[in-house]
C-alpha positions in Angstrom: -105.8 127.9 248.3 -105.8 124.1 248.0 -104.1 124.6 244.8 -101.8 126.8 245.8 -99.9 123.4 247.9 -100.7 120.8 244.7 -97.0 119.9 242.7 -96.5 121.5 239.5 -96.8 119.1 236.8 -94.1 119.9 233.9 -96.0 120.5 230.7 -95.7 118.0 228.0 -94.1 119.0 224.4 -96.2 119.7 221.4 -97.7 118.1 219.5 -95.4 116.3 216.7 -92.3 117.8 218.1 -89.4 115.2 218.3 -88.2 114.5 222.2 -85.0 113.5 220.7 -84.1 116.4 219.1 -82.2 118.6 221.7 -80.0 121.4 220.9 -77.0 118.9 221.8 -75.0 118.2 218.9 -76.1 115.5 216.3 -74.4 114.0 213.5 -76.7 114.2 210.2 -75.5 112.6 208.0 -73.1 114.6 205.0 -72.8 117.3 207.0 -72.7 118.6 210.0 -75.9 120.4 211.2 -76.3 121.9 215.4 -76.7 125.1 214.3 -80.0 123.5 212.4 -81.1 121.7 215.4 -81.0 124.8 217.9 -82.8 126.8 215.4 -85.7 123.9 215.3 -85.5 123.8 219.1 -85.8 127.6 219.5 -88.9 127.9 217.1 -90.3 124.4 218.7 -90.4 123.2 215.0 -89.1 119.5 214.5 -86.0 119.9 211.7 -86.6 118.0 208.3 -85.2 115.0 207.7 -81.8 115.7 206.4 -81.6 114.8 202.6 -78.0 112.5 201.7 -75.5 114.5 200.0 -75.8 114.2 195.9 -72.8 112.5 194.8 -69.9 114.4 193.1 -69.6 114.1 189.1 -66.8 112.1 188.1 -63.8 114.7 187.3 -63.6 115.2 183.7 -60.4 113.5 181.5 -57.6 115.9 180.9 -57.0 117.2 177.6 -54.2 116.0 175.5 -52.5 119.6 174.9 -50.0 117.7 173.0 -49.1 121.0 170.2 -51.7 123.0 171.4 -51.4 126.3 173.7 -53.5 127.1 176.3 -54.9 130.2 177.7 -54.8 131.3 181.4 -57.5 130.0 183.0 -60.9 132.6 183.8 -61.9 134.4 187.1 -64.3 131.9 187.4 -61.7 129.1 187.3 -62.8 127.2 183.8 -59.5 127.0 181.7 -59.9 128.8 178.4 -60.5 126.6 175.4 -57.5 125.4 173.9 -56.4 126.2 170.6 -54.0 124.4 168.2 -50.2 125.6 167.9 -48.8 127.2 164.8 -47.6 124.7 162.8 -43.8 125.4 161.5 -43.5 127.1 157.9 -42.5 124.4 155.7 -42.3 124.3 152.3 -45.4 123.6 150.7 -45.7 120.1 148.8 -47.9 120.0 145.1 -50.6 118.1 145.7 -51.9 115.8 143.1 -55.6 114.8 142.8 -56.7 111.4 143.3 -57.5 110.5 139.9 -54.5 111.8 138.7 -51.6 109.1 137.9 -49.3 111.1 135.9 -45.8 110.0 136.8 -44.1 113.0 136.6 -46.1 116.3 136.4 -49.8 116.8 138.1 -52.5 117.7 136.1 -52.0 121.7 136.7 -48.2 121.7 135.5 -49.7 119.9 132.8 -52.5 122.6 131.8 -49.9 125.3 132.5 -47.2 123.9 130.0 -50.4 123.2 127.6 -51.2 127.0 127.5 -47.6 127.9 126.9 -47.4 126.1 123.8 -50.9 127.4 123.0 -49.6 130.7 123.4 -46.1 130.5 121.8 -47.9 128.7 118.9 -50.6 131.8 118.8 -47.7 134.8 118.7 -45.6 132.9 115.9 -49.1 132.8 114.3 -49.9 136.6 114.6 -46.2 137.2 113.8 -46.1 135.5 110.6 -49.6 136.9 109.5 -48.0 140.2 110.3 -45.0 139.7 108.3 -47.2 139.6 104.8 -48.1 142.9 105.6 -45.1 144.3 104.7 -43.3 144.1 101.2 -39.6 142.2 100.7 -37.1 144.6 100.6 -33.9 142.8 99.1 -30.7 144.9 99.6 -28.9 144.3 96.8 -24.9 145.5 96.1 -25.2 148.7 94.2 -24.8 148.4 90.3 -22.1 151.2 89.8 -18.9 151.2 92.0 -15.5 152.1 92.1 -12.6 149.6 92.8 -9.4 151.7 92.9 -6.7 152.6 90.3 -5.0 150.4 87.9 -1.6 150.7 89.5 -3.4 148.5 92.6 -3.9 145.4 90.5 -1.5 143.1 89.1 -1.3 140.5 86.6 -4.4 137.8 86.5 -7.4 137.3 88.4 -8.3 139.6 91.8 -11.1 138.0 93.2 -11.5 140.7 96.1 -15.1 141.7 94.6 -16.7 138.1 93.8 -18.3 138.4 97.3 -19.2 141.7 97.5 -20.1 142.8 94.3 -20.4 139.7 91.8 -17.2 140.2 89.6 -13.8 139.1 89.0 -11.4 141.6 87.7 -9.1 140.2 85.7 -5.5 141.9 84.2 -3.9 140.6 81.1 -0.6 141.6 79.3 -0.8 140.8 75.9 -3.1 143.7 75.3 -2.2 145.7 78.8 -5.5 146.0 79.9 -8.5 145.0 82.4 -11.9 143.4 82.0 -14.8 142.8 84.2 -16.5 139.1 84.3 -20.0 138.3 86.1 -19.2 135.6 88.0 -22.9 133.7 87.6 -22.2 130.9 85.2 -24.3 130.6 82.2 -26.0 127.3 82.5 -28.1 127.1 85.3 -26.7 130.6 86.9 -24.5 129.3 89.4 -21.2 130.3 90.9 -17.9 129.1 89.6 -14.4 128.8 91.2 -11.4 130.1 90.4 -8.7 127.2 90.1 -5.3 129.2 90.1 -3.7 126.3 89.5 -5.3 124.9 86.1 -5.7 128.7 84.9 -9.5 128.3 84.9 -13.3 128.8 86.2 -15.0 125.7 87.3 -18.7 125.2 88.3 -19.2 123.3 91.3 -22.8 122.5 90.2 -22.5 120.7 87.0 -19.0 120.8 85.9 -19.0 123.4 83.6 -15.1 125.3 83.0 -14.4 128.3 81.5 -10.7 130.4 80.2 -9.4 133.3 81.9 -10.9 135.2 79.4 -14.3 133.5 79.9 -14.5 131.1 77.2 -16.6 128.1 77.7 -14.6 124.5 76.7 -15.9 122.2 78.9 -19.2 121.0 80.4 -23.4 122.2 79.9 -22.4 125.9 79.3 -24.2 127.1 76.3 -21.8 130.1 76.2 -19.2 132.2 77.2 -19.4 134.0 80.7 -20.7 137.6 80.5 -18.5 140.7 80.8 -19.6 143.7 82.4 -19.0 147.6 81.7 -15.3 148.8 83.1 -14.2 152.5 82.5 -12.0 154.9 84.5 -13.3 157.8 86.7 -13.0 161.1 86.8 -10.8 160.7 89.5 -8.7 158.5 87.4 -10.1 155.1 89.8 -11.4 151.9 87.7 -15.4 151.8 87.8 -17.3 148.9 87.1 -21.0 149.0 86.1 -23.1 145.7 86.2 -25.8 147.4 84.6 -24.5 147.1 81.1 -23.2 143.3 80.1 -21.2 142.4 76.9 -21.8 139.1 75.7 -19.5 136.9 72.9 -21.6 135.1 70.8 -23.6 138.9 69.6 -19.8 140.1 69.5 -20.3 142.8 71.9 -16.7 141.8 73.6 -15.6 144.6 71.1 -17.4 147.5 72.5 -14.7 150.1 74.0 -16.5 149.8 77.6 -15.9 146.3 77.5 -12.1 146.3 78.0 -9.9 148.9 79.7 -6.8 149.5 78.3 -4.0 150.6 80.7 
């Protein structure tokens, strides 16, 4: 019963607990912590020693974006990585190769304009080969033709046919008649000229002249021009065949085919 009247004596904390921590607020510090400090005081457990805040990593340097395009940043806040811009179209410059110093083509216009002459050099090649393959085919004027009726002619020489068919045609009065004359000069085969106004054939080649009626006088002729077979048609037109030629010196100028008489 005596104990009953003896004071209560208030009972002292436990063991290692921390008289100073109260559930009042405190100040830890980088942060602020009471709800950590009524928990401790509730459980009768002494709260850790608060560990300092670790600092915060620099913020990193922004980007130069300068020509580049940039996504819309993620959900989770990183920006997307950037990306270059397109660059303009421009026209595109040759580019030479460093050990190339031509002045004024690089070295691939160089092996392009190489292999065009290559080529063109190749087809005139093949073409030429290919052009023995085939035999010469000379068109000559034909050796019989007609050249109209004796009323269409007058007096002297009608050079109309030298070009075309190698003769002159050649009208005289004293014996009213016509004669052909090759016009391929008997020295070295060239072509004479008719000079109307000295009344004679002259080579150009070595000087050799001839007479109306084909006489050589002057110059390297050996002999007289040759004439050539004139008769009339059937149709009553002069025709003049090269294939037969009359020649002076074997006195063939005689033969009735050798002069027309009109």
């Amino acid at each position: 019963m005596a104990d009953e009247n003896k004071p209560v004596q208030p009972s002292a904390p436990a063991t290692g607990a921390n008289p100073a921590a109260t559930p009042q607020h405190r100040q830890v510090p980088g942060g602020d912590a009471p709800a950590t400090a009524a928990a401790a005081a509730a459980t009768g457990a002494t709260p850790a020693a608060a560990k300092p805040a670790a600092p915060r990593p620099p913020a990193a340097p922004m980007p130069d974006l300068a020509g580049k395009t940039t996504n819309i940043a993620s959900p989770g806040g990183a920006a997307a990585a950037t990306k270059p811009a397109p660059a303009p179209a421009a026209a595109k410059t040759a580019t030479r190769d460093p050990d190339d110093t031509s002045p004024l083509l690089t070295r691939r216009a160089w092996m392009g304009l190489a292999w065009g002459a290559f080529s063109a050099a190749s087809a005139a090649a093949l073409a030429a080969t290919g052009r023995f393959m085939f035999p010469n085919v000379l068109n000559e004027p034909p050796q019989q033709f007609k050249i109209g009726f004796p009323t269409e002619y007058g007096m002297g020489v009608d050079e109309r046919w030298k070009e075309k068919f190698g003769v002159w045609v050649v009208r005289v009065a004293e014996v009213s008649g016509f004669y052909a004359l090759s016009v391929t000069c008997t020295h070295l085969g060239c072509t004479p000229n008719y000079l109307s106004a000295e009344n004679k054939f002259k080579c150009p080649c070595h000087g050799s002249g001839f007479r109306l009626t084909g006489v050589n006088f002057e110059g390297p002729a050996p002999r007289p021009l040759e004439r050539v077979r004139i008769v009339l048609a059937e149709d009553g037109q002069i025709l003049v065949d090269k294939s037969r030629h009359f020649q002076r010196e074997l006195g063939q100028w005689i033969d009735p085919e050798a002069f027309l008489k009109a």
